[in-house]
PLY file of the C-alpha trace (Angstrom):
ply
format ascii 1.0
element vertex 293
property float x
property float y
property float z
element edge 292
property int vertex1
property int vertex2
end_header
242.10 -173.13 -34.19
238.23 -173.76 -33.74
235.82 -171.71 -35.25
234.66 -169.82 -32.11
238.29 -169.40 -30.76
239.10 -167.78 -34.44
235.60 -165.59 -33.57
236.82 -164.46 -30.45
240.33 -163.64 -31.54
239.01 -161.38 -34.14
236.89 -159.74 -32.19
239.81 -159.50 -29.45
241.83 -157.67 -32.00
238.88 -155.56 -33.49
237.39 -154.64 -30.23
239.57 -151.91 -28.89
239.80 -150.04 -32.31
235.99 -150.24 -32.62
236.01 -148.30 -29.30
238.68 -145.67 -30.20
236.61 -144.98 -33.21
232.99 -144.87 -31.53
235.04 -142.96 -28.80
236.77 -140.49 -31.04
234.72 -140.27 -33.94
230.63 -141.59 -33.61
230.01 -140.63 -30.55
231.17 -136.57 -31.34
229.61 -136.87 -35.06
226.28 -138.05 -33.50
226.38 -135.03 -31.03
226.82 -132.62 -33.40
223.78 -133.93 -35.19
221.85 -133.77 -32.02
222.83 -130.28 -31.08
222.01 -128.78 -34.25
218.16 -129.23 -33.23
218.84 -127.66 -30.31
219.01 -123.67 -29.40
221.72 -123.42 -27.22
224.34 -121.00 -26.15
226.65 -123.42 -24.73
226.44 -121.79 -21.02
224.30 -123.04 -18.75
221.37 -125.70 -18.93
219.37 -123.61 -21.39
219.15 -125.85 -24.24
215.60 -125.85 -26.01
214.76 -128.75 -28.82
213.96 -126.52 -32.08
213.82 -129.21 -34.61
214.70 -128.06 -38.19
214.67 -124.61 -37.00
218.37 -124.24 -37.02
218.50 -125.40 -40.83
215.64 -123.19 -42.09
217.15 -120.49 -40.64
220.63 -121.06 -42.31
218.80 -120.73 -45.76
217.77 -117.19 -45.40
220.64 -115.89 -43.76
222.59 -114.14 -46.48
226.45 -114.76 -44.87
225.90 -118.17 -44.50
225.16 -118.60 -48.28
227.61 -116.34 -49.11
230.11 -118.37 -46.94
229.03 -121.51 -49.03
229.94 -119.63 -52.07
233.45 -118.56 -51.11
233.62 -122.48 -49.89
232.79 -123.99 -53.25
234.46 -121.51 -55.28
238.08 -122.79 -53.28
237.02 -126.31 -53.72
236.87 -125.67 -57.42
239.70 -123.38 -58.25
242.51 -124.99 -55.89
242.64 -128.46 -56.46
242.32 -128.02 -60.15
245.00 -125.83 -60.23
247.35 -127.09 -57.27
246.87 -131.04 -59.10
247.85 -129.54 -62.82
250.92 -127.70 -61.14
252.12 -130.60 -59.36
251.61 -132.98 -62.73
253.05 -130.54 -64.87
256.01 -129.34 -62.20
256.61 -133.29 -61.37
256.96 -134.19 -65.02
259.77 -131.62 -65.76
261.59 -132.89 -62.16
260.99 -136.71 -63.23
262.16 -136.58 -67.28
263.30 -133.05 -67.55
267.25 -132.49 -67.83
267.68 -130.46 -64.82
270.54 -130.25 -62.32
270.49 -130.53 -58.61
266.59 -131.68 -58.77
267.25 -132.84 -55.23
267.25 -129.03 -54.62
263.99 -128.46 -56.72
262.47 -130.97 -55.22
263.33 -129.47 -51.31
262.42 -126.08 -52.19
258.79 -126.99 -53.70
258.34 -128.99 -50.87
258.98 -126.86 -47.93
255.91 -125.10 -47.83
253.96 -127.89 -47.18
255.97 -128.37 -43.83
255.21 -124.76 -42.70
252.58 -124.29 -40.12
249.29 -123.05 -41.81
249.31 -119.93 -39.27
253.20 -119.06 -40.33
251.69 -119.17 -43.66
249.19 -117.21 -43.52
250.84 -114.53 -41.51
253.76 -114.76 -44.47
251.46 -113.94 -47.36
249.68 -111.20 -45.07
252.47 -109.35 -45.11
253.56 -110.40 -48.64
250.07 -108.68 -49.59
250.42 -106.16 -47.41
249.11 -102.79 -49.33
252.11 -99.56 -48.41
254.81 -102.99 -47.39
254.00 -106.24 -49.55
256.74 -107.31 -51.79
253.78 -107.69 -53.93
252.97 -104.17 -54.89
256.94 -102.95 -54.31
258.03 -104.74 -56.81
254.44 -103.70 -58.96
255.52 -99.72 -58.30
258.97 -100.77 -59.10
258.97 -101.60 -62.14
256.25 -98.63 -63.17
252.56 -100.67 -63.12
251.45 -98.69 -60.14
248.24 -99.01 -61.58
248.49 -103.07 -60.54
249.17 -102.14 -57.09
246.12 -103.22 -55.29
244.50 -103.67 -51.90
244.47 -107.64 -52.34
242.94 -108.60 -49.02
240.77 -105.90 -48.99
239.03 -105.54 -51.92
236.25 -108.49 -52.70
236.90 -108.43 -56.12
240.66 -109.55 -55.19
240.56 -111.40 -51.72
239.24 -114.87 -52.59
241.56 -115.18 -56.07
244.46 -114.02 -53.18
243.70 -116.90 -50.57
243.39 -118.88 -53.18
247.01 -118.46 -54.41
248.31 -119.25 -50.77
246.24 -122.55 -50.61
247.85 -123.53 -54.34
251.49 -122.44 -53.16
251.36 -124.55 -50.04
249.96 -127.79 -51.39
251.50 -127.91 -54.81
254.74 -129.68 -52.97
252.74 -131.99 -51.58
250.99 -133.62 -54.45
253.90 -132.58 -56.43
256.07 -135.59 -54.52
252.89 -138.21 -54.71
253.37 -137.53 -58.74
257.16 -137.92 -58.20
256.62 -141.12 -56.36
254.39 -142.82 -59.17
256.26 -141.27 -62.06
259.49 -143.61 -60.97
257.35 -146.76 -61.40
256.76 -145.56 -64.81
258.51 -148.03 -67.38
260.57 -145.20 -69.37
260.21 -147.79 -72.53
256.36 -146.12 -73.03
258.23 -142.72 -73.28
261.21 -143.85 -76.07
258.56 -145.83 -78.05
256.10 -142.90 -78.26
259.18 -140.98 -79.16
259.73 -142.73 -81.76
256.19 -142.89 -83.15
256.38 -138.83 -83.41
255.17 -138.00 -80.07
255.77 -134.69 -78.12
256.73 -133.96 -74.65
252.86 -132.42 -74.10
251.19 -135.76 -76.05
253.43 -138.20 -73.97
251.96 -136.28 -70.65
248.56 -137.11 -71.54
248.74 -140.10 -73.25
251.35 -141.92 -70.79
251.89 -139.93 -68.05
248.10 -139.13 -66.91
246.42 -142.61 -67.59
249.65 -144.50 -65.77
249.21 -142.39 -62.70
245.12 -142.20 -62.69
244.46 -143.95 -59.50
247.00 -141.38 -57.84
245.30 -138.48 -59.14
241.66 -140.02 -58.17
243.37 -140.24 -54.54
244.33 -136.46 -54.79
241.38 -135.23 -56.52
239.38 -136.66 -53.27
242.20 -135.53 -50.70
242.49 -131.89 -51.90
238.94 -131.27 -51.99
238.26 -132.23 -48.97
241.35 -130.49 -47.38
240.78 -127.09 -48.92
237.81 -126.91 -46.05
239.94 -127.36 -43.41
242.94 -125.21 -44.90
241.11 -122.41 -46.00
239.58 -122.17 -42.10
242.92 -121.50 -40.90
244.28 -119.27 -43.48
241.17 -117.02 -43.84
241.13 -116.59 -39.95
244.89 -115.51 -39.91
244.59 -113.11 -43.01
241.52 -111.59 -43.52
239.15 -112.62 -40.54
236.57 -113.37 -43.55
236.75 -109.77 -44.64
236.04 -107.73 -45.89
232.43 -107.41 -45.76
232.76 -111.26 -45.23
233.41 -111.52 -48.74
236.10 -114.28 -48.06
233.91 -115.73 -45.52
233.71 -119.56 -45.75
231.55 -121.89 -44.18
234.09 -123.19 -41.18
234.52 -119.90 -40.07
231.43 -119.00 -40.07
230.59 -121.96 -37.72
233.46 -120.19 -35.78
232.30 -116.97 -35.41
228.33 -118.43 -34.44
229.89 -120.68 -31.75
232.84 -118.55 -30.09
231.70 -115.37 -30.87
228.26 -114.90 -30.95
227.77 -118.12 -28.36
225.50 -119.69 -30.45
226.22 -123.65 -30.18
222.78 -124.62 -31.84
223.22 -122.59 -35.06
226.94 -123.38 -35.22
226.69 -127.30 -35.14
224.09 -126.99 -38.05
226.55 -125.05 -40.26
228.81 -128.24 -39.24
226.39 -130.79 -40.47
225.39 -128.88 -43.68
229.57 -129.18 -43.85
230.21 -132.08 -43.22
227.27 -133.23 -45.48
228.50 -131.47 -48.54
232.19 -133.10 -47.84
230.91 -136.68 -47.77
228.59 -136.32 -50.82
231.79 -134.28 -52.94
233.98 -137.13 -51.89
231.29 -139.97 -52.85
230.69 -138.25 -56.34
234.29 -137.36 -57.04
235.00 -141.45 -56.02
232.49 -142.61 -58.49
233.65 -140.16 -61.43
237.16 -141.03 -61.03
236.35 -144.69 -60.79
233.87 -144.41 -63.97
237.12 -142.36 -65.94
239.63 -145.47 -64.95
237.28 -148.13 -66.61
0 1
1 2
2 3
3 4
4 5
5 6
6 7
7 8
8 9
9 10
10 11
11 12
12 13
13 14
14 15
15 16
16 17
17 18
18 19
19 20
20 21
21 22
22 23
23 24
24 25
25 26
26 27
27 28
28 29
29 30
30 31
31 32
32 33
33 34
34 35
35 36
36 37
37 38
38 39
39 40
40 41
41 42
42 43
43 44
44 45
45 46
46 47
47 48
48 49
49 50
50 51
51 52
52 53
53 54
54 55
55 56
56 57
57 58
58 59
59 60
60 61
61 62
62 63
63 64
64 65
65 66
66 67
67 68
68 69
69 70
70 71
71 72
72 73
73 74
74 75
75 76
76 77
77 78
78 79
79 80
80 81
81 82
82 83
83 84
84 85
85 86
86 87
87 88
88 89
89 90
90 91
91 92
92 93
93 94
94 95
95 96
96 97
97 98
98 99
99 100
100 101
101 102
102 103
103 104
104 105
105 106
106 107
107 108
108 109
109 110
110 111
111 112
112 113
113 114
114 115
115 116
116 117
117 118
118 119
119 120
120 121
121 122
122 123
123 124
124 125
125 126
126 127
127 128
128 129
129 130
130 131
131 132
132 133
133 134
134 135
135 136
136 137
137 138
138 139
139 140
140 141
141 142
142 143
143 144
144 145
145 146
146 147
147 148
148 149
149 150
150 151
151 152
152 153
153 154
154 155
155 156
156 157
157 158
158 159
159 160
160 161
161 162
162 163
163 164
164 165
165 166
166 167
167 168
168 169
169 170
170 171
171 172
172 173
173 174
174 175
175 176
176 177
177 178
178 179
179 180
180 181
181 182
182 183
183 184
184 185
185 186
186 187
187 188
188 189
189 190
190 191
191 192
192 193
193 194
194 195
195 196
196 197
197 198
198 199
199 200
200 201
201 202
202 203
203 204
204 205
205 206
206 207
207 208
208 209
209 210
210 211
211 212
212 213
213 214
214 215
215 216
216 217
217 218
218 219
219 220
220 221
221 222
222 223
223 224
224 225
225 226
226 227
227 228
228 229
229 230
230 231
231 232
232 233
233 234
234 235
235 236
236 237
237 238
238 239
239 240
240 241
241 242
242 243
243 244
244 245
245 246
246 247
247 248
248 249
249 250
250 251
251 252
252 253
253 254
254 255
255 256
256 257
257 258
258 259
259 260
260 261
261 262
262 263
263 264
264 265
265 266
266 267
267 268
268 269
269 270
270 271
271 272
272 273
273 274
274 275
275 276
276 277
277 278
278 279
279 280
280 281
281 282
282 283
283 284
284 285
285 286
286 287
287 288
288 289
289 290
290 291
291 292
C-alpha cells in the first residue's frame, strides 16, 4: 500500500470518531466555557458578555465556597477509605479460608449495580430520625444518647453521605483488586512465609506494590467519580441541607441553572469543576507514577 493510500485509510478510519468526539465532547466543553462570560438566564435572547464577572463573583459568594469544601472534603475521605476497604476486604476473599466466597463476593458487589437514586432513597430512610434502622437498633440496645438527626445536623450530614458513597463503591474496586490479586504468583506469599512474615507485612510488602498500577487507576477513577456520585446522592437525601451544609459544587451549579435560571453563573461553577477535576487527576497521575518508579 502507497504512502498516501496508507494516509487516507487512516484518516478514513479516524475521521468519524474525531467527529463523534468534537460532536459529543469539544464542541459542548467549549460552550460551557463561552457561556460562563455571559449573564444569561437561559430564556430568551438576553444574553450580555460579562467577562470574568461570573468568576469574581463565585469567590465572594459564601455557598459556593462552602460547596467546594463539602466537594473536597468527599474527594478526600471516600476514596481513601472505599480503596483501603476494597484492598483489605479483597485480600481476605483472595487468600483468606472462607467458604462460599462466590457468595461474599455477590453480596459486596450488589450495591454497585443499584441505581444511585434507589440508593440514596435506601439510606434516607435507613437514617431516617423516629424510623431508621439506624437509631432503632441505637435505642435498642440502650445508647439513646447515639440516636441522632444524621441528615440534619451539619456536624453529622457530610460524615453520613459519605458512608453511602464508601458502601456503594467498595464492591466495585473490591473486584478490580480481586481481578489482579489472581495474577499474583502465590510463591511471593509461601516464601515470605517462610522468612517470618505476617499476613499484615505480606499485604504491604507483596500485595500493594504487585497491584500498584491498579490502585493508581482507582486512585484517579474514584476521585473523579465521587463528583458525579455525590451530585446524585446529595440531591436525593438531603437537597444540600441543611443550611447547605452538605452542599457540593454540582449541585450548586444545579440549583443556579434550574432553579434560580441563572445559565451564566451556573456554567462558571462548571468550569471552576471541571478545572479542579482535570488538575486532581493530572497530579494524582504524576504522584502515582513518581511512587511506581
Amino acid at each position: 500500500m502507497k504512502s498516501k493510500e496508507r494516509t487516507a485509510f487512516i484518516l478514513f478510519c479516524i475521521l468519524p470518531t474525531l467527529a463523534i468526539f468534537s460532536i459529543f465532547i469539544v464542541y459542548p466543553v467549549t460552550q460551557v466555557f463561552i457561556k460562563s462570560m455571559y449573564s444569561s438566564s437561559g430564556f430568551g435572547n438576553n444574553e450580555e458578555f460579562i467577562g470574568l464577572a461570573n468568576f469574581v463573583e463565585l469567590f465572594k459568594d459564601d455557598i459556593f465556597l462552602q460547596s467546594l469544601k463539602n466537594t473536597g472534603f468527599l474527594m478526600l475521605v471516600v476514596p481513601t477509605i472505599t480503596l483501603f476497604l476494597s484492598l483489605v476486604f479483597a485480600s481476605i476473599l483472595s487468600f483468606g479460608e472462607l467458604r462460599e466466597k462466590h457468595l461474599y463476593r455477590t453480596i459486596f458487589f450488589f450495591p454497585s449495580i443499584l441505581s444511585f437514586v434507589v440508593i440514596g432513597i435506601l439510606w434516607a430512610f435507613i437514617y431516617h430520625p423516629n424510623m431508621g434502622i439506624i437509631n432503632e437498633m441505637l435505642n435498642w440496645m440502650g445508647l439513646d444518647q447515639f440516636a441522632l438527626t444524621w441528615l440534619g445536623s451539619k456536624d453529622t450530614v457530610l460524615w453520613a453521605i459519605a458512608l453511602v458513597m464508601v458502601w456503594q463503591a467498595v464492591g466495585y474496586y473490591m473486584v478490580m483488586y480481586l481481578a489482579g490479586m489472581d495474577g499474583v504468583p502465590r510463591e511471593l506469599y509461601e516464601a515470605a512465609s517462610l522468612d517470618g512474615a505476617n499476613a499484615v507485612q505480606q499485604f504491604f510488602k507483596i500485595t500493594v506494590p504487585m497491584l500498584w498500577e491498579i490502585i493508581r487507576i482507582t486512585i484517579i477513577f474514584s476521585i473523579n467519580g465521587v463528583l458525579n456520585i455525590s451530585f446524585v446522592i446529595v440531591i436525593v437525601m438531603t437537597a444540600g441541607g441543611p443550611n447547605n451544609a452538605s452542599q457540593v459544587a454540582l449541585t450548586y451549579m444545579y440549583k443556579q441553572a434550574f432553579v434560580n435560571a441563572n445559565f451564566g453563573y451556573a456554567m462558571a461553577i462548571a468550569v471552576i469543576v471541571f478545572s479542579v477535576s482535570l488538575i486532581l487527576s493530572f497530579i494524582s497521575n504524576k504522584l502515582t507514577e513518581r511512587e511506581a518508579h
